[in-house]
N, C-alpha and C positions, 0 to 999 in steps of 0.2 A: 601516450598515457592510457593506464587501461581504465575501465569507467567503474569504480567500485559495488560492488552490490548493496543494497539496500535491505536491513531487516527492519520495517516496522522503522522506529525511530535509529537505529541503531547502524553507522556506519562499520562496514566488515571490508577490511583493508585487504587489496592485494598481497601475496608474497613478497619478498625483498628479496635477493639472492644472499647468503651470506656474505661478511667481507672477511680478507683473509690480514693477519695481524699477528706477524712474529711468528711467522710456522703456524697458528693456530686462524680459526676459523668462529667469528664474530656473530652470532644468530643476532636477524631484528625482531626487537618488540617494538609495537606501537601504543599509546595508550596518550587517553584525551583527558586532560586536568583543567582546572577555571585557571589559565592562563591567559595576557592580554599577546603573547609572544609563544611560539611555538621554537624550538632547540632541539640539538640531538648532541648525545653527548657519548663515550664509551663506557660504560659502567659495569662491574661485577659478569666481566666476559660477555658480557653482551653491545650490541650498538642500541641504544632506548634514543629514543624518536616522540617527544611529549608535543598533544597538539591541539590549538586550542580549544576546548570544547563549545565556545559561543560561536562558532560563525557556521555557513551552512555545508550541506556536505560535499561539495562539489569542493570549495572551498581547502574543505580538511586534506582532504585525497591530493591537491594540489601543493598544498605546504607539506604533506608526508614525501613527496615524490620529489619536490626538491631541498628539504633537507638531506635526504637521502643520497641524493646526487652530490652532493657539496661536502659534508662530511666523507664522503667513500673516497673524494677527490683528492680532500686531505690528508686521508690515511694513505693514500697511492701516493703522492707529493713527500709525504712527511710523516711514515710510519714512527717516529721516536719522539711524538710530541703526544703521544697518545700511548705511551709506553711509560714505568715508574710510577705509576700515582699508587703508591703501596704506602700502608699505616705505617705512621710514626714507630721505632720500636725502641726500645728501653729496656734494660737491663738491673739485675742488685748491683751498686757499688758505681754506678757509671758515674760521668760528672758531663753536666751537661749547660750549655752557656744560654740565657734565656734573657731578655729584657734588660738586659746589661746587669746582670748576675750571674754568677755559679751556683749551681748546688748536685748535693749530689743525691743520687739515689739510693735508696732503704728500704730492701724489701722487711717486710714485718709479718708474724700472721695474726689476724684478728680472732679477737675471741667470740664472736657471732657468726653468724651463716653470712652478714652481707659483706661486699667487699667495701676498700672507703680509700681515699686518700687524700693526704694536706702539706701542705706547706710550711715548714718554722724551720726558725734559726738556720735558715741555707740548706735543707734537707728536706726532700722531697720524700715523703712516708708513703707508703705504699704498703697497704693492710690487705692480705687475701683472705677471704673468710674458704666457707664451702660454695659458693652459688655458682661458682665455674665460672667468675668472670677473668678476660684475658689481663696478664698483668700491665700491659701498654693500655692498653683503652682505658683501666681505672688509673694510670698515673695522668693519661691525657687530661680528663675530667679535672683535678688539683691545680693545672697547670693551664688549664684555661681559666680558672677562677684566680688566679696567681696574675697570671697576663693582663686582667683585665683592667683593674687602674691604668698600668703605663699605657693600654690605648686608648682609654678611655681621656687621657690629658693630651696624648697624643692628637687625636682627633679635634678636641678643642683649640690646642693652638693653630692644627691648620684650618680650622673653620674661622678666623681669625678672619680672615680674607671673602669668604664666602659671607657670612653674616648669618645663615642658617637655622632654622632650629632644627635641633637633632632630636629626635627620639630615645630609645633603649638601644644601649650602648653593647653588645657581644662579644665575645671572642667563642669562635667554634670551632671544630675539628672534622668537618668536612673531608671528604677527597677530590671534589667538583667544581668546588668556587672558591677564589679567594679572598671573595670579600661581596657581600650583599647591600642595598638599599633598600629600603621599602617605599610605598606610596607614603608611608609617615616617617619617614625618615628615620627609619629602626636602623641602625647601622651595625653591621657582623664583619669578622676580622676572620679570616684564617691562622688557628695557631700554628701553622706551618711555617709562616710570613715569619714568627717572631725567631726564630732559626736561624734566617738568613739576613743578608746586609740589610742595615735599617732606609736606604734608599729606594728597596720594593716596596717594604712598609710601605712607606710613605704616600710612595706610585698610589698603590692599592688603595688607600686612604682616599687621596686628593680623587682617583675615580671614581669612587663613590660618592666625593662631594658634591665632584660635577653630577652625579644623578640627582642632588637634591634643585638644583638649577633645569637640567636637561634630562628627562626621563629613559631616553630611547638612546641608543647607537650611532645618532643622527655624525651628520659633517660639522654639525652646529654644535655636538657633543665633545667628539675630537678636537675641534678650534680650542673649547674652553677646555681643556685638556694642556695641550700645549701652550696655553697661553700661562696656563698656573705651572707648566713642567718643560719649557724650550726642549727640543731635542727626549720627549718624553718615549719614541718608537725604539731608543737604544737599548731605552731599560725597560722595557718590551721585550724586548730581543732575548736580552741577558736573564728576565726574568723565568722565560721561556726553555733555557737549559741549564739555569741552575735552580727548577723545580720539578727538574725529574730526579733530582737527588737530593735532599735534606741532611745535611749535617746535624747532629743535634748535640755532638760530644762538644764539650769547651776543649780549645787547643791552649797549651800551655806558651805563655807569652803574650798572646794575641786573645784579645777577646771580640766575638761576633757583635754588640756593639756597641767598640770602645768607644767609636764616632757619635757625638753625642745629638739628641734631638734637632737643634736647632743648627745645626750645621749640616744636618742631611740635606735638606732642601735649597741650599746653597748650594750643593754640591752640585745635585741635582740640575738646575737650572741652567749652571754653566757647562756643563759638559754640551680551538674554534669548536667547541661542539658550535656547529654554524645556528644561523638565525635565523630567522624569517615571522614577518608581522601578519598580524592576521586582518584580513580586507580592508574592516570596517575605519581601521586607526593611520591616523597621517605619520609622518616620519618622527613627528616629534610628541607623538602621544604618548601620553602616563603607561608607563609598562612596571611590569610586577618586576624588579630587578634581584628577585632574592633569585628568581629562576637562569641566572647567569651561569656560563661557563667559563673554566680556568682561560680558556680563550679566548674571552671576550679582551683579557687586559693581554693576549700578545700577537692580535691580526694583525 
């Protein structure tokens, strides 16, 4: 390991070599945020390496150099799990199956500069103004404000078992996590999640529950994991290659999910951007879990 230079307070990181990904060629950044957990994730063609900025520098150079190591290991292992994580996209006239509805899409154009979109009578409105926004990122926006009751009730009934107090309730549209906790139990949903079978939901939910119990990644995390989800590593699995592709059209007959609430979890039952902590914190220490990766829910 080579021994990082020092400016003044200021840690200056070795090189990385790039990694190579699909034909293409992965540059690293490093950069140090008030994290209690340092991760490395693939993001906007680069490999980004966050680290945490409280501990000392001997420290940081050591959690840089083996994230580094573990993430490259995994793109060597398993270049198509780091592959796909592309925007939602949406079209005028599509029809699309969301929280156990259809609706369809409408583009519109507004009579102001800013762009806007809403939700009524099963039609997704979608107003472009001039401000050059893309017309999928403003329908996201509508549609995550759409989503957020059903997960918001969703949540509470499996908090049912947990006994919890939950904080402010999200749905986001990320491309890096699919589901966050906070130290206050602010709880964030991927609306990508709500696309597909309501049995990842759920996954995704119930893991974040267990962060309201188990802050960290611990064995003692996983147990209570399994114990709310028997045989919880399938839909892992499963979660893992059908989230490199989102469906988001409603199929005619079938709806994404017909399967309702409370028989998911029934279902259920019977059937990496990598990690690493920083010195100071034991296995089960309060970790900032918004800073998670889509891998966290399929190691």
């Amino acid at each position: 390991m080579e021994i990082p230079i020092m400016l003044g307070k200021k840690t200056v990181y070795p090189e990385f070599a790039p990694v190579e990904l699909d034909g293409g060629r992965l540059g690293v950044e490093i950069v140090e945020r008030d994290l209690r957990n340092g991760y490395a994730m693939v993001k906007d063609g680069k490999l980004l390496i966050k680290i945490p900025r409280r501990c000392n520098k001997k420290r940081k150079l050591e959690i840089a150099d083996e994230l580094y190591r573990k993430i490259t290991k995994s793109i060597t292992r398993r270049p198509e799990n780091f592959l796909g994580n592309k925007r939602l996209s949406f079209y005028d006239g599509e029809r699309i199956a969301l929280a156990g509805k259809v609706l369809t899409v409408k583009k519109t154009l507004a009579r102001g500069f800013a762009s806007g979109s809403a939700v009524k009578d099963g039609i997704l409105y979608v107003r472009i103004g001039k401000d050059g926004r893309d017309f999928s990122f403003v329908a996201e926006s509508a549609l995550c404000r759409y989503a957020k009751p059903y997960v918001a009730n969703r949540i509470n009934e499996l908090n049912r078992d947990f006994g919890s107090g939950i904080g402010k309730i999200s749905v986001t549209r990320g491309l890096t996590i699919w589901g966050s906790c906070s130290p206050k139990n602010n709880i964030a949903i991927n609306l990508r999640l709500l696309f597909m079978e309501s049995k990842f939901l759920d996954y995704v939910i119930i893991h974040e529950l267990c962060h309201t119990k188990v802050r960290s990644h611990s064995k003692g995390f996983w147990k209570l994991v399994e114990k709310r989800i028997p045989g919880y590593k399938k839909i892992r699995r499963e979660l893992k290659s059908s989230g490199m592709e989102i469906r988001t059209e409603a199929q005619l007959g079938e709806g994404i999910f017909e399967q309702t609430p409370k028989d998911s979890v029934e279902k259920i039952g019977k059937e990496k951007g990598a990690e690493c902590s920083a010195p100071e914190e034991s296995e089960d220490a309060v970790a900032h879990m918004r800073q998670g990766s889509l891998l966290d829910y399929m190691a």
